[in-house]
GUSEDREN-811398 format. One record per atom (N, C-alpha, C): residue in one letter; x, y, z. Coordinates in steps of 0.02 Angstrom, whole numbers, padded with zeros to 5 digits, always signed. Layout:
# residues N
AXYZ;...
//
This chain:
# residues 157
X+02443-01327+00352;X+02407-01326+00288;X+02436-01271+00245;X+02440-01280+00195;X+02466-01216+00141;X+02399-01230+00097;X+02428-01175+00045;X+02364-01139-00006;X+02339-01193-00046;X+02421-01246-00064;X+02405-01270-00140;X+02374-01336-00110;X+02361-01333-00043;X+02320-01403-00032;X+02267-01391+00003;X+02267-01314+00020;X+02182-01295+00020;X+02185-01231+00019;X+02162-01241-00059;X+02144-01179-00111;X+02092-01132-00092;X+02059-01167-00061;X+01985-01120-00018;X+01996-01066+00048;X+02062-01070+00050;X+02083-01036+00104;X+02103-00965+00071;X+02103-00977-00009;X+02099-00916-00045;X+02071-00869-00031;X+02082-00783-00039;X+02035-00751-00054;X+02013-00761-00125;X+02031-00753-00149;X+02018-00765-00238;X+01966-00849-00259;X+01984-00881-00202;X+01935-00964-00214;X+01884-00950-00178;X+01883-00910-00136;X+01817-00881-00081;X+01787-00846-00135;X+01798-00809-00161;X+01739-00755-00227;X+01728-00774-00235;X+01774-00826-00269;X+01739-00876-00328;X+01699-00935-00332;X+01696-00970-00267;X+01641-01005-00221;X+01583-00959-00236;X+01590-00907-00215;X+01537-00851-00199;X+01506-00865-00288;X+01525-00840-00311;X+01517-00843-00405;X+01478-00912-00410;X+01524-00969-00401;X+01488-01012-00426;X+01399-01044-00402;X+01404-01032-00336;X+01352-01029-00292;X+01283-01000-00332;X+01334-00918-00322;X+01257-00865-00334;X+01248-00881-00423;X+01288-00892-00457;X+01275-00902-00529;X+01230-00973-00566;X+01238-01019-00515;X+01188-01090-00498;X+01123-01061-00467;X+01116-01019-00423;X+01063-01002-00390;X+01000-00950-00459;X+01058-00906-00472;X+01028-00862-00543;X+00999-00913-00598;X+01055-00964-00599;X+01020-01004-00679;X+00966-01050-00666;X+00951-01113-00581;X+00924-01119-00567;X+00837-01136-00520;X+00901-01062-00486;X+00842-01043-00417;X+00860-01101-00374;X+00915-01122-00366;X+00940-01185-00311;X+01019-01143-00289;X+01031-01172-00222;X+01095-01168-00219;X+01141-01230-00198;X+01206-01208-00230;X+01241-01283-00220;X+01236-01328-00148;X+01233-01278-00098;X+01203-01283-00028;X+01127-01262-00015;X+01096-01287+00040;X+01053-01259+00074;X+01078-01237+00155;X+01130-01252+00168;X+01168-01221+00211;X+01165-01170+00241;X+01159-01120+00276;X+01155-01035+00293;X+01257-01047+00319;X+01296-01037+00272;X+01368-01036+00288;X+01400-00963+00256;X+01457-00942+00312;X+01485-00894+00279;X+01497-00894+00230;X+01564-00842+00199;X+01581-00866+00134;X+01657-00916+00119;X+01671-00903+00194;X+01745-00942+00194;X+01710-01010+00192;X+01664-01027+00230;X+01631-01082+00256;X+01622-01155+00181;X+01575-01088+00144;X+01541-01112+00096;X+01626-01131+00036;X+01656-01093+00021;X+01727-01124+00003;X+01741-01191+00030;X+01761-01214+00093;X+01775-01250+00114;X+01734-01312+00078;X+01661-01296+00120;X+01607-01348+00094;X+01593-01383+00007;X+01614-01314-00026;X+01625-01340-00089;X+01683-01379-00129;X+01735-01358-00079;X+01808-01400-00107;X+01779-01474-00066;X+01754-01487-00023;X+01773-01544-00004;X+01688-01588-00016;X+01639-01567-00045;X+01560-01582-00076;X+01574-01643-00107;X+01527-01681-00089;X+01505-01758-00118;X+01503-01755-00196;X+01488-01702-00224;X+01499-01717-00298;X+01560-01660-00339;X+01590-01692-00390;X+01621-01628-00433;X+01593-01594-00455;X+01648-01511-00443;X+01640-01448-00480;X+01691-01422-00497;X+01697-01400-00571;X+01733-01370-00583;X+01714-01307-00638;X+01755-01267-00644;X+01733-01228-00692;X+01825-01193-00721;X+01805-01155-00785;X+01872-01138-00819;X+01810-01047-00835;X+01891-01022-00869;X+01848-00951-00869;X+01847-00949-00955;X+01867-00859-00967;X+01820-00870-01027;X+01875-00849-01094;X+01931-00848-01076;X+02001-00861-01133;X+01989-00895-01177;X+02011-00881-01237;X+01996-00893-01308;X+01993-00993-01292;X+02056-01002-01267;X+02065-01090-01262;X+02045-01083-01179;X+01982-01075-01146;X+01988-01066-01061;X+02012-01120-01033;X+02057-01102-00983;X+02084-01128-00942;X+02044-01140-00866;X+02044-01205-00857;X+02023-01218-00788;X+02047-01172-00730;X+01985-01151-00690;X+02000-01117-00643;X+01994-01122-00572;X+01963-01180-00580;X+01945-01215-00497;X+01916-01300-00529;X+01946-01346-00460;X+01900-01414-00465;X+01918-01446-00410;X+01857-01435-00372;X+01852-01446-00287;X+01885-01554-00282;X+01903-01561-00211;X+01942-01601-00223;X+01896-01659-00258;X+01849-01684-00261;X+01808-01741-00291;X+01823-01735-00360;X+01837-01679-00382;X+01864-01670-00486;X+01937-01682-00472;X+01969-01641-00450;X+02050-01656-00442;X+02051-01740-00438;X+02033-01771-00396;X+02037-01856-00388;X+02018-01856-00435;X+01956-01857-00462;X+01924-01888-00533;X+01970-01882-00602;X+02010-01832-00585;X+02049-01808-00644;X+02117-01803-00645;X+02146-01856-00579;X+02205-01883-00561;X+02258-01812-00577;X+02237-01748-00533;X+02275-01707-00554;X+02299-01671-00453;X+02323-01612-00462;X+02317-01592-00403;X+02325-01507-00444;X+02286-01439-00392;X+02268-01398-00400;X+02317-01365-00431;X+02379-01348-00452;X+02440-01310-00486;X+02423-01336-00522;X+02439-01380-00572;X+02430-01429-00634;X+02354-01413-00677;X+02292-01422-00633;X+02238-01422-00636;X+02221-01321-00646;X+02233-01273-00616;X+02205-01208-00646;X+02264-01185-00692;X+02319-01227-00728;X+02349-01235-00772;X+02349-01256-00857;X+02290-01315-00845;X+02269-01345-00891;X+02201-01299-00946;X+02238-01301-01009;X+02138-01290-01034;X+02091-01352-01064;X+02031-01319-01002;X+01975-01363-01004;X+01965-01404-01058;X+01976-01397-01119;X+01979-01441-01184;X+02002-01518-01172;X+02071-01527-01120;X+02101-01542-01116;X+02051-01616-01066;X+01999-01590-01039;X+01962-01653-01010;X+01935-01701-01035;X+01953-01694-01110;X+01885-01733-01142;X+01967-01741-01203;X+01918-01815-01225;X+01978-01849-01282;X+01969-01817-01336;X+02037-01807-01391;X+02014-01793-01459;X+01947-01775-01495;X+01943-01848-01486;X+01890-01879-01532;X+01833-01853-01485;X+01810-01823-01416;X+01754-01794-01394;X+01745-01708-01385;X+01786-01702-01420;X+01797-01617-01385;X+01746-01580-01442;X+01737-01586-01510;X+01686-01569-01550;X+01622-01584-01506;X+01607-01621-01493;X+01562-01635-01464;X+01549-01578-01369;X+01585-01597-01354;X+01601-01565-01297;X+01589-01477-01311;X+01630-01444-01346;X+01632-01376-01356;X+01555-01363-01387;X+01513-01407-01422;X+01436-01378-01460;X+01388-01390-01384;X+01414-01417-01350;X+01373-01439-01270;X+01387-01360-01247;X+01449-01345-01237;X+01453-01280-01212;X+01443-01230-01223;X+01421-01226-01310;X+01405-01163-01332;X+01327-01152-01334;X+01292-01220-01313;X+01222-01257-01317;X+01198-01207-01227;X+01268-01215-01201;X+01239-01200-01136;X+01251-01115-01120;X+01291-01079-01155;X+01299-01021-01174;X+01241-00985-01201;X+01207-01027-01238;X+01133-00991-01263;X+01088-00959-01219;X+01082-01022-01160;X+01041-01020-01125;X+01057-01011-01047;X+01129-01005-01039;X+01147-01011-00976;X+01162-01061-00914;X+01109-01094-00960;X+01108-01170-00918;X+01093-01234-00952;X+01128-01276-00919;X+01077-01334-00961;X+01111-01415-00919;X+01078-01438-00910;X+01049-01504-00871;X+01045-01569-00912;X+01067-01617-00860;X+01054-01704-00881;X+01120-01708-00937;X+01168-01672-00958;X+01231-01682-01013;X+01255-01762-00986;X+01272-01789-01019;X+01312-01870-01014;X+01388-01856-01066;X+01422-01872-01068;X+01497-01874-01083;X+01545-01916-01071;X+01584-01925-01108;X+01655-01977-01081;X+01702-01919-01083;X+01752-01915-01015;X+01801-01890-01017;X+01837-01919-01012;X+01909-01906-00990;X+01980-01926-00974;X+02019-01872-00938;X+02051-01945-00865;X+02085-01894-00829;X+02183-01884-00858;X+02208-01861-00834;X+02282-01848-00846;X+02320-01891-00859;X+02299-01944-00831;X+02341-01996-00826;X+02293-02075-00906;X+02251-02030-00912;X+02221-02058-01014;X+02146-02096-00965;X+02134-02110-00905;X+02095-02141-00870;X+02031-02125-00895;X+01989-02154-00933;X+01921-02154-00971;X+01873-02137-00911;X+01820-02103-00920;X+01768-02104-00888;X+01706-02063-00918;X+01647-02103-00890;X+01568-02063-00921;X+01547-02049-00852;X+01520-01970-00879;X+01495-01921-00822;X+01415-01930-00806;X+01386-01910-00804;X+01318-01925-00787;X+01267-01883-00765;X+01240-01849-00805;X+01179-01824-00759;X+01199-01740-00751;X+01255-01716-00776;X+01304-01664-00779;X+01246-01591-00781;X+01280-01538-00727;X+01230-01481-00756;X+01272-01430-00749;X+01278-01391-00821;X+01332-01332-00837;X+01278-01269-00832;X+01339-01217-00822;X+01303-01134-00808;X+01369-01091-00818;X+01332-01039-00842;X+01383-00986-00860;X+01388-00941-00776;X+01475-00953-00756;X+01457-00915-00704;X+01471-00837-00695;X+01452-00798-00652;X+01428-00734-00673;X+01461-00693-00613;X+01513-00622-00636;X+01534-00584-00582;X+01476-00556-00553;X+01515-00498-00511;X+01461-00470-00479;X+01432-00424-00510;X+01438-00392-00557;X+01416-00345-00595;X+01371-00387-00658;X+01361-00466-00668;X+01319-00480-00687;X+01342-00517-00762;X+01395-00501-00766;X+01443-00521-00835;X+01444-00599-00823;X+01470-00621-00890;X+01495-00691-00883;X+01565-00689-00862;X+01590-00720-00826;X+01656-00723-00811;X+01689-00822-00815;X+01647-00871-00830;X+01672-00911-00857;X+01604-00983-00849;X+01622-01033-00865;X+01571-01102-00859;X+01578-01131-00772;X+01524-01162-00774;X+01546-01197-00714;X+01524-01301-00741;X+01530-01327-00725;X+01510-01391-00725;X+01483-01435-00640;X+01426-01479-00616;X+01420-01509-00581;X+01393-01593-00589;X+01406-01640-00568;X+01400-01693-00569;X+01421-01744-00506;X+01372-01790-00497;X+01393-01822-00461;X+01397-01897-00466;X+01392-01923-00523;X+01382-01991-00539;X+01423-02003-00627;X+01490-02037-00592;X+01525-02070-00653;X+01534-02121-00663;X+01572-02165-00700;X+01573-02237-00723;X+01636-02245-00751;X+01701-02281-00735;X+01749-02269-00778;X+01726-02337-00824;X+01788-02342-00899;X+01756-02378-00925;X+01833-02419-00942;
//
């Protein structure tokens, strides 16, 4: 196994598991697991989880910074390519106005639930998301350090 085909073997994808977790748990009061798993564990469990996650950080144009393998498939990409890309870049033209007032909608508040969307993967592949719940995720010192996104029900079209 190498890194770029399991990213969770990271130290740096292990924090950041850690981040996305405890920053769902803060905006919530849920965690992506109910699991009692380490933290290597909970990496693992999240790259390979029944639904997509991804999140990008907080650069003027942010760039994707993780998308466990169920987003990578969904988004016909693989992990080099994918914490390469900025997040803008998931959503068509014509949806990204739309898309960026969702995110700044969820910036207000930290969180926000039930979002629906059409994206597009790499390869122009249409799809509506479903049921989507974004959060600002948060270092350890409590800062924002970038979005996260979860979903588990899409539709290509």
């Amino acid at each position: 196994m190498n890194l770029a085909s399991c990213p969770w073997l990271e130290a740096d994808i292990i924090c950041h598991s850690l981040r996305l977790n405890n920053s769902f748990m803060h905006w919530t009061g849920n965690r992506l697991t109910d699991a009692p798993l380490s933290p290597e564990e909970l990496a693992k469990w999240l790259f390979q989880a029944p639904f997509v996650l991804l999140s990008h950080g907080i650069e003027s144009d942010p760039i994707l910074n993780y998308a466990n393998q169920a987003g990578l498939d969904l988004w016909e990409t693989n992990w080099l390519a994918l914490t390469q890309m900025p997040s803008r870049l998931t959503a068509e033209p014509s949806e990204r106005k739309d898309r960026a007032q969702l995110l700044n909608q969820a910036t207000q508040t930290g969180y926000l639930a039930h979002y629906q969307g059409i994206r597009i993967s790499t390869t122009g592949r249409r799809f509506a998301i479903e049921d989507a719940e974004i959060w600002d995720v948060l270092d350890e010192q409590g800062q924002k350090c970038g979005q996260a996104a979860k979903f588990g029900h899409w539709q290509y079209l």
